[in-house]
VEXDO-9615 format. One record per residue (C-alpha): residue number from 1; x, y, z. Coordinates in steps of 0.05 Angstrom, whole numbers, plus 32768, in hexadecimal, padded with zeros to 4 digits. Example, Ala and Ser with C-alpha at 12.3 -4.5 7.8 and 13.67 -1.06 7.14 Angstrom:
BEGIN
   pos      u      v      w
     1   80F6   7FA6   809C
     2   8111   7FEB   808F
END
This chain:
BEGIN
   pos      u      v      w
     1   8647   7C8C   80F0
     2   860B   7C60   80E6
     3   85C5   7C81   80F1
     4   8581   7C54   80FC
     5   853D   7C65   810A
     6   8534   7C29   812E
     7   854C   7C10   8171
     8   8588   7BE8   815B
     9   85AB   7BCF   8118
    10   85A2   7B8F   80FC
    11   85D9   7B5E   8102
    12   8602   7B8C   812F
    13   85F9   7B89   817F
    14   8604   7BC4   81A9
    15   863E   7BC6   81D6
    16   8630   7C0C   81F8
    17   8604   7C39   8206
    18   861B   7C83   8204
    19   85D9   7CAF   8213
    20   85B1   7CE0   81E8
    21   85C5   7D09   81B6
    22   85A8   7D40   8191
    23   85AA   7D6C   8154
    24   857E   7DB3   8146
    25   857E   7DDE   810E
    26   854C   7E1D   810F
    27   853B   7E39   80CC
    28   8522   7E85   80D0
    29   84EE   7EAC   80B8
    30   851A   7ED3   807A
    31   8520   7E8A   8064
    32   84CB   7E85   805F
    33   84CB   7ECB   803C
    34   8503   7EB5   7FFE
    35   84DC   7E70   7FF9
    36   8498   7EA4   7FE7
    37   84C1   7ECD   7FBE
    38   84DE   7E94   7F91
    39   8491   7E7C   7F8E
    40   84A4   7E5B   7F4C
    41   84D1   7E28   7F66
    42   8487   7E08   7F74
    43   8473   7DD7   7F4D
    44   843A   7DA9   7F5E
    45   8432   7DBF   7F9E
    46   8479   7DBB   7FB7
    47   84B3   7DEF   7FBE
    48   84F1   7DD3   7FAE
    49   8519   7E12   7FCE
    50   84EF   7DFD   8014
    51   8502   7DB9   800C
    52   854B   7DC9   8005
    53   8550   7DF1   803C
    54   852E   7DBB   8069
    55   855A   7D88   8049
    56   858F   7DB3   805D
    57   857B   7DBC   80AE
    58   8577   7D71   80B2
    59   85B0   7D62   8098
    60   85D1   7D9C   80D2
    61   85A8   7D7D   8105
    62   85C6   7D31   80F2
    63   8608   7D56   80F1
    64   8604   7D74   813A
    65   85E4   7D37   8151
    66   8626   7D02   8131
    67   8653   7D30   814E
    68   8631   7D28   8191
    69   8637   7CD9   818F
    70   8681   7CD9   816C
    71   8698   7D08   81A9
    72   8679   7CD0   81DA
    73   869F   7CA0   81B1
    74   8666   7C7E   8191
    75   8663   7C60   814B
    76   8611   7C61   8140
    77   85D3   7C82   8153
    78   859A   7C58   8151
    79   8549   7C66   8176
    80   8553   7CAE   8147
    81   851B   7CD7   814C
    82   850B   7D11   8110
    83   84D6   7D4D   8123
    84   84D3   7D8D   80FC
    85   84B2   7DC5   812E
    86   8499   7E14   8123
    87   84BE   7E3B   8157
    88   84A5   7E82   816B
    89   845F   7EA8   8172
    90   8453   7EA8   8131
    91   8471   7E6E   8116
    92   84A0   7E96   80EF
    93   84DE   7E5C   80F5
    94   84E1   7E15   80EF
    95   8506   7DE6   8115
    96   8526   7DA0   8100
    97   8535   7D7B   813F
    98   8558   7D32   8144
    99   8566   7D07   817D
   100   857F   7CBE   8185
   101   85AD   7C8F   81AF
   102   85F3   7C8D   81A2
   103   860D   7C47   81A6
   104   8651   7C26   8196
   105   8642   7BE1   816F
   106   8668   7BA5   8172
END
């Protein structure tokens, strides 16, 4: 499955247009509190533990998301959108949200 941030591929031409798809992956708040326990994973400013973890709902939320477009029978997703979200009163989670069109190219 071919993924693009932009609104087709190079070289390739669309031959159908499938509709939306979408992925989500919601990280809780227990996640937040073991990222401020393992404070020393930061180094310069960054937490590699936190990045990790949001590595890790992006690549769910591209999962969810192919799945999607190979169950409509398409072989790409291209126009894909990436936002990362805090869900709840207090922002206590995080949300990694994706969205594209699934496509079969030529």
């Amino acid at each position: 499955m071919l993924h693009s941030t932009t609104p087709e591929i190079q070289g390739k031409s669309i031959a159908r247009y499938h509709g939306v798809v979408t992925g989500e992956a919601i990280l809780g708040a227990n996640i937040f509190k073991d990222f401020f326990a393992g404070i020393r994973d930061i180094v310069g400013g960054r937490s590699a533990a936190y990045e990790q973890e949001l590595q890790k709902a992006r690549r769910i939320a591209f999962e969810e998301m192919t799945e999607q477009a190979q169950d409509l029978g398409a072989n790409a997703v291209v126009g894909i959108d990436i936002d990362y979200e805090t869900v709840g009163s207090q922002g206590g989670m995080l949300m990694v949200s994706v969205s594209g069109t699934a496509v079969t190219l030529d």
